[in-house]
N, C-alpha and C positions, 0 to 999 in steps of 0.2 A: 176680241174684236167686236166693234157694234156697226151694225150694217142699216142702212136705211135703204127702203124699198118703194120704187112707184113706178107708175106706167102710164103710155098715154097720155103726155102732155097736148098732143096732136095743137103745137103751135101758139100756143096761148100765152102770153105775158101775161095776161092778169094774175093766172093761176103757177105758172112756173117762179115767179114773182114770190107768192105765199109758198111754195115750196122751197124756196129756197133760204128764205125765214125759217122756217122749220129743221132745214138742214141748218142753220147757222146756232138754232137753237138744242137740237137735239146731239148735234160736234159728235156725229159717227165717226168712224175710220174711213168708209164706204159708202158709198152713194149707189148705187144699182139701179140704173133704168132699164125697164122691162122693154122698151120698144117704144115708135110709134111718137116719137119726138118734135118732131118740125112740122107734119102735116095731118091735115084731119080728113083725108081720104073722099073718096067720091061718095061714101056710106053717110059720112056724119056728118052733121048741122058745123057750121062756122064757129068756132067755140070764141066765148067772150076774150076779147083781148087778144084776136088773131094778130099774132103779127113774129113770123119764124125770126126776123131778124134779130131782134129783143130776146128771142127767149138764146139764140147761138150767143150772143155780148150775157147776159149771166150766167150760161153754164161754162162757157169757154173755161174761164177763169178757175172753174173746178176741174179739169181737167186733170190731175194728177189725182183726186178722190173718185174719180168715177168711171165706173163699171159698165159697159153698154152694150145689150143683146140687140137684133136686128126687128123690127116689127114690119108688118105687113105692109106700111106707108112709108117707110124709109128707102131710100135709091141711093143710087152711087153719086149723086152730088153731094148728098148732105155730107158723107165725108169729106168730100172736100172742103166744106164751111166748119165743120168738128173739129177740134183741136183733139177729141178722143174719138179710138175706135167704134165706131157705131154697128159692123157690118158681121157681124157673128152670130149664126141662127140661135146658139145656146152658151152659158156660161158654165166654168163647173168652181164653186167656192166651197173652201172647208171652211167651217165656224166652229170653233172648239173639235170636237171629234164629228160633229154630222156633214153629213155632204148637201149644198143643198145645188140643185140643178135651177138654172136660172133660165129662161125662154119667150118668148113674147107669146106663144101659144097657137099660133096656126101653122107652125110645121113640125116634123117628126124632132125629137131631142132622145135621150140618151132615157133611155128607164129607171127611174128609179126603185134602186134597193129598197125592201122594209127596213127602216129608222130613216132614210134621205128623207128631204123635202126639194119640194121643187116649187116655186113658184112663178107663175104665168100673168099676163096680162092677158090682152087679147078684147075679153069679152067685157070689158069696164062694168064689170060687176065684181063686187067684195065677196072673197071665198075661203074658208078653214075647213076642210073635210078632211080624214082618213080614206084613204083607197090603197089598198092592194097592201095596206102596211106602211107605207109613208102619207105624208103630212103632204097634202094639196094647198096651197095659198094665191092667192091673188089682191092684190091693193086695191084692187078698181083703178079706178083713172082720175086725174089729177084733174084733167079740164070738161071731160063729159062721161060723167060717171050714166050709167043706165040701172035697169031693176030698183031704183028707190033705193038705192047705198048713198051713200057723200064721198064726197072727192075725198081720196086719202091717201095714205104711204103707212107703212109697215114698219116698224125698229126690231129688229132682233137682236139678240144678245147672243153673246160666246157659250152662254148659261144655258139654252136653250128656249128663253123667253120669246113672245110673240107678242108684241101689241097693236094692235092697230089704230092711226090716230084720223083723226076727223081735219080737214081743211076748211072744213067750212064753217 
């Protein structure tokens, strides 16, 4: 299985738009959004190309590829407008034999084992560390990446590969 990874559209058709090229060009199995989809919260700046409607009319359509953890900006209406579950604090997927824990990042999820990997959104910052024994990842953010990363999404492989790609 190959999984594509991102987080934090927080609303933006310009940028959900390029991400979905991406997905059309990268033809994962899986689409995994970390959270944090339709709104860009009281915290962050208006992201270009704000407009939630647009971005619910392109994903919709994915809806049978996609994976969806709950982020800090998401409410009980988006579901209603999602043709996919949005509302799950943490995911849990096998990829070949790893386990990887999936969670938007600001509330508690499941600990991972030494060899799991977990990957968070959250902090729209890009992240690859080791801690405790597993594999820490995060994509940063599709529409307002922070710390000087670029907007991106993540491809794993069944292999155990990790690449991270640049949107911008």
């Amino acid at each position: 299985m190959k999984l594509m990874i991102a987080s934090d559209i927080h609303g933006s058709a310009r940028w959900c738009a390029e991400l979905v090229k991406a997905y059309e060009k990268e033809a994962p199995d899986k689409l995994l959004l970390l959270g944090d989809v339709l709104y860009h919260g009281p915290r962050n700046d208006l992201p270009e190309g704000y407009d939630p409607k647009a971005v619910i009319a392109m994903l919709n359509p994915l809806k049978d590829k996609i994976l969806c953890v709950r982020g800090n900006c998401e409410a009980e209406v988006d579901q209603m407008v999602l043709d996919f579950p949005c509302m799950a604090d943490y995911a849990v997927v096998m990829l070949g034999g790893t386990t990887v824990i999936a969670a938007h990042g600001h509330r508690e999820h499941p600990v991972p084992a030494p060899g799991d990997i977990l990957v968070t959104g959250h902090t729209h910052i890009r992240l690859d560390e080791m801690e405790n024994g597993f594999r820490h990842l995060n994509p940063g953010s599709v529409s307002l990446p922070k710390g000087g990363t670029p907007r991106g999404y993540i491809v794993m492989g069944e292999d155990g590969s990790v690449r991270f790609m640049d949107l911008d």
